[in-house]
C-alpha positions in Angstrom: 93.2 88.5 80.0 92.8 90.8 83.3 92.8 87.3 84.8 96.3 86.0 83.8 97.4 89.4 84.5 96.9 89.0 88.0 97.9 85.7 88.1 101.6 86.7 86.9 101.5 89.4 89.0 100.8 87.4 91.9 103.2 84.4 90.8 105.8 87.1 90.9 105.1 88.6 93.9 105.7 85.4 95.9 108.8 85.4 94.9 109.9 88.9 96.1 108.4 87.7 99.4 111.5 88.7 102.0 112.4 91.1 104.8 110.6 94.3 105.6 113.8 96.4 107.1 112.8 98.6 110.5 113.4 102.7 109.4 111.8 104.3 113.0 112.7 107.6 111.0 110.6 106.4 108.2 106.6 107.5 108.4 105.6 105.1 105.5 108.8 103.7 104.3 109.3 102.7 101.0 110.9 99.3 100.5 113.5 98.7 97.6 112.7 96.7 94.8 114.7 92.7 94.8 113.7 89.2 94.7 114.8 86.1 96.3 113.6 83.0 94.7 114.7 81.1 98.3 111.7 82.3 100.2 109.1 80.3 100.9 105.9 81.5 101.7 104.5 77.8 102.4 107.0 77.5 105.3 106.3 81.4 106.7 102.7 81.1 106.3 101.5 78.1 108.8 103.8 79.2 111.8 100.8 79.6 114.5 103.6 81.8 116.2 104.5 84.1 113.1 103.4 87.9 112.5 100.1 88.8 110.3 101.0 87.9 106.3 98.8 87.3 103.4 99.0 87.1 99.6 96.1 87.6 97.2 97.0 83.9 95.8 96.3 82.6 99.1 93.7 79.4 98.8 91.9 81.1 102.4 88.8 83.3 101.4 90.4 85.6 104.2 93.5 87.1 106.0 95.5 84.2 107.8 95.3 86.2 111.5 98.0 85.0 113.8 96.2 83.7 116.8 99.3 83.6 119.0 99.9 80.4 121.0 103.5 81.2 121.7 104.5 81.1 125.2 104.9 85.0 125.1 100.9 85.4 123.7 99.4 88.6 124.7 95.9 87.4 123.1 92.6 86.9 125.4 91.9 83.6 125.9 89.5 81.2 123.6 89.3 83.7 121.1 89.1 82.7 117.0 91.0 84.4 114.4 88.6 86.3 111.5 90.5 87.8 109.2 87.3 87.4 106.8 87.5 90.6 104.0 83.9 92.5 104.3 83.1 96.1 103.7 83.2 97.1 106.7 81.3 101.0 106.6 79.9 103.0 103.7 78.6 106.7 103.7 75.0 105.6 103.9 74.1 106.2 107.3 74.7 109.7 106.4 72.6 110.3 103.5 75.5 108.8 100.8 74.9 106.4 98.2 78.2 104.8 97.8 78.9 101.3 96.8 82.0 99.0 95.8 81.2 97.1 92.2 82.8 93.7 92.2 84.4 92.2 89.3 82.2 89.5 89.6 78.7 88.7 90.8 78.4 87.2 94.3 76.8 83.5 93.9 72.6 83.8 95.3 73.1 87.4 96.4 76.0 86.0 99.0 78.6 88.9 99.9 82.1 86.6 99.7 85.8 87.4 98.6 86.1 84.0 97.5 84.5 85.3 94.3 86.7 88.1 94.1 90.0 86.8 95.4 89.2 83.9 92.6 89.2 86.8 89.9 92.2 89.2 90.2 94.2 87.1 92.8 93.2 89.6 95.5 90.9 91.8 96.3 89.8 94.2 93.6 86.4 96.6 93.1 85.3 99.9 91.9 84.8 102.2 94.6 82.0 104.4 93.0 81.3 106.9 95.2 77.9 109.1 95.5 77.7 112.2 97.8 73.7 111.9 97.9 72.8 114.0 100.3 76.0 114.1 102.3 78.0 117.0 103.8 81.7 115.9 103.2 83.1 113.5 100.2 81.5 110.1 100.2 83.2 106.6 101.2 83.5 103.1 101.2 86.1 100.9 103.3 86.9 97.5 103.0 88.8 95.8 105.7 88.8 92.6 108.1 88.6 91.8 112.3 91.6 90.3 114.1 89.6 88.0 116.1 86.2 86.9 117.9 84.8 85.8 121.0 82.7 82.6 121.6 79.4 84.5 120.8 81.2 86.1 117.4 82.2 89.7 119.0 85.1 91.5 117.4 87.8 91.2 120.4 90.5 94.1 120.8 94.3 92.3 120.8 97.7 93.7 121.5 99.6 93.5 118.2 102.5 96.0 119.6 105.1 93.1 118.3 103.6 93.8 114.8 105.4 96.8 114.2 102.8 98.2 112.3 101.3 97.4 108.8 102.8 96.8 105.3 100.5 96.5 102.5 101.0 96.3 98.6 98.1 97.5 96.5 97.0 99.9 93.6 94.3 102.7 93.4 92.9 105.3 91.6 92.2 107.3 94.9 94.0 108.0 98.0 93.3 105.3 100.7 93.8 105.7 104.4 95.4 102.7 106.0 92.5 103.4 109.3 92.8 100.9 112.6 89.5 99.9 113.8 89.2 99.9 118.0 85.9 98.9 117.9 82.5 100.6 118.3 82.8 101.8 121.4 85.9 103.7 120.8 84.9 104.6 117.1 82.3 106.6 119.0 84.0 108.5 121.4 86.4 109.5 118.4 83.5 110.4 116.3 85.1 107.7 114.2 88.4 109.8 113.3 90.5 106.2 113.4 93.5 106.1 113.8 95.1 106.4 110.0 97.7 107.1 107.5 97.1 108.3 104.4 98.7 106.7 101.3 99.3 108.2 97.5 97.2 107.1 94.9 99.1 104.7 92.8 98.8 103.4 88.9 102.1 101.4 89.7 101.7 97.6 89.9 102.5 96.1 92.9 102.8 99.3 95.2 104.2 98.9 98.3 104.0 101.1 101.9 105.4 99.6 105.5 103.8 101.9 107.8 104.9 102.1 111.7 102.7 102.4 114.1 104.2 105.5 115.0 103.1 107.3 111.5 99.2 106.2 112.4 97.7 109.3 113.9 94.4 110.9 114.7 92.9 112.8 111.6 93.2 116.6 111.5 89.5 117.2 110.9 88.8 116.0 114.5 88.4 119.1 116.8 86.7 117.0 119.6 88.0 115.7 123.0 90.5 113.0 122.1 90.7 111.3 125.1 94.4 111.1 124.9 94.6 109.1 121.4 96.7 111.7 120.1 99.7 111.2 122.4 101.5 107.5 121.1 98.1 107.2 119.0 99.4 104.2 116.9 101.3 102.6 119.5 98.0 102.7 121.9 96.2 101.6 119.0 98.1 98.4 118.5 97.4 97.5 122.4 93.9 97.2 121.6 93.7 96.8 117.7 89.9 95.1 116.4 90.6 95.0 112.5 92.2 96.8 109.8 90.1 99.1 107.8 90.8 100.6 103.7 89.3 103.6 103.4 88.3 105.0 99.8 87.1 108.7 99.7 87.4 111.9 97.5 85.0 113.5 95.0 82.5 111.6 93.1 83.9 110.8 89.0 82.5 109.3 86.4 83.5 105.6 86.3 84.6 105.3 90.1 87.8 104.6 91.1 89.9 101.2 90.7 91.6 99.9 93.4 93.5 96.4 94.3 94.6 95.2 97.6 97.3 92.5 96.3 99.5 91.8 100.1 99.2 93.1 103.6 101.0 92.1 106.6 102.7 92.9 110.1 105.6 95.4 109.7 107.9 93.2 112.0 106.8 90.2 110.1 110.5 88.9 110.1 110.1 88.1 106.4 108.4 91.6 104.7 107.4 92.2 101.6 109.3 93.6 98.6 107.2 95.2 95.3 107.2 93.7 92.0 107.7 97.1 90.5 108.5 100.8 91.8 107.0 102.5 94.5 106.0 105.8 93.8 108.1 108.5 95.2 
């Protein structure tokens, strides 16, 4: 049952596949409901020039990153598109136990979102979150890397021509929508990523097209920024590594749901439309 529910839900979300409009007044705009049974998402989806898209229903285990081989490419040279889903940091280091329970059980202890993807037509977990021993509320994130080098480093890229980030997903918690820049600058921010927070959402099919200009430094920092909170989103996307989900709050009994269904560029000429409300 939860299987075919996914399935229509994805079936009909390919066809509200169209344009994401620009609102530079808008911090997380909200896009209105419509469908257009024209689009094509074969046709969008194997441009090597186009912006970042991906559906749940995709037959990839991961994200279908735009290597760019346009004339106009900003990308480092010999470099191969990831876009592999992982999670990508828990609260362990610092004394939490939290953990993300999969719908289903990984094949001979192998951590792959084939599995999952395969199940809810996305990707779908409990986020069951344990403070242990920890100071603040516990987390998990879930995310992907742009790209790698030869030897399998994550590789900054310039996604300015993005926009920024529209994604379509449900929760039972508050995510933050964080951009990784890598270790290195993680560090020097004391890994307060650049972010935007999203509402919690029992709505199928949720949709937020975030700018980079709404992606900001979070309040809690009090360190030396290093300039990342002037034009943080747009220096941000100069230099972007991956794309990070972050799930945190209060432990509960039961965890917290949560679905990733669509994500792509903001600018992606063709956007993304829910299958259902947005919340207000």
């Amino acid at each position: 049952m939860k299987k075919n529910f996914y399935c229509g839900l994805a079936a009909f979300m390919v066809l509200a596949f169209t344009a994401c409009s620009d609102d530079s007044a808008a911090n997380a705009v909200e896009q209105p409901i419509a469908l257009d049974s024209s689009s094509s998402i074969a046709e969008s989806s194997v441009s090597e020039c186009r912006d970042l898209i991906w559906f749940g229903n995709d037959p990839e285990e991961g994200v279908r990153v735009p290597v760019e081989t346009c004339a106009e490419s900003s990308w480092p040279k010999n470099v191969v598109a990831d876009g592999v889903w992982r999670i990508m940091e828990t609260d362990g280091e610092d004394g939490g136990k939290s953990s993300i329970v999969w719908p289903v059980e990984f094949v001979d202890g192998i951590d792959t979102m084939a599995a999952v993807k395969d199940s809810c037509y996305g990707i779908c977990g409990t986020a069951a979150l344990d403070k242990g021993s920890l100071t603040y509320n516990p987390f998990v994130s879930i995310g992907f890397t742009l790209a790698r080098d030869g030897s399998g480093n994550p590789v900054p890229v310039d996604v300015s021509n993005w926009g920024g980030i529209c994604i379509v997903y449900t929760s039972e918690i508050a995510p933050a929508l964080e951009l990784d820049l890598g270790d290195s600058v993680n560090k020097v921010l004391d890994y307060a990523l650049p972010s935007a927070v999203l509402m919690k959402s029992s709505v199928a099919a949720n949709i937020k097209c975030i700018p980079w200009s709404a992606f900001e430094i979070p309040s809690w920092f009090k360190g030396d920024d290093h300039g990342w909170k002037n034009d943080t989103g747009a220096k941000a996307a100069k230099q972007l590594v991956g794309v990070r989900i972050r799930l945190q709050d209060k432990p509960q009994d039961g965890g917290y749901k949560f679905y990733v269904s669509t994500i792509s560029a903001y600018n992606s000429g063709s956007g993304l439309y829910a299958a259902g409300p947005a919340d207000q």
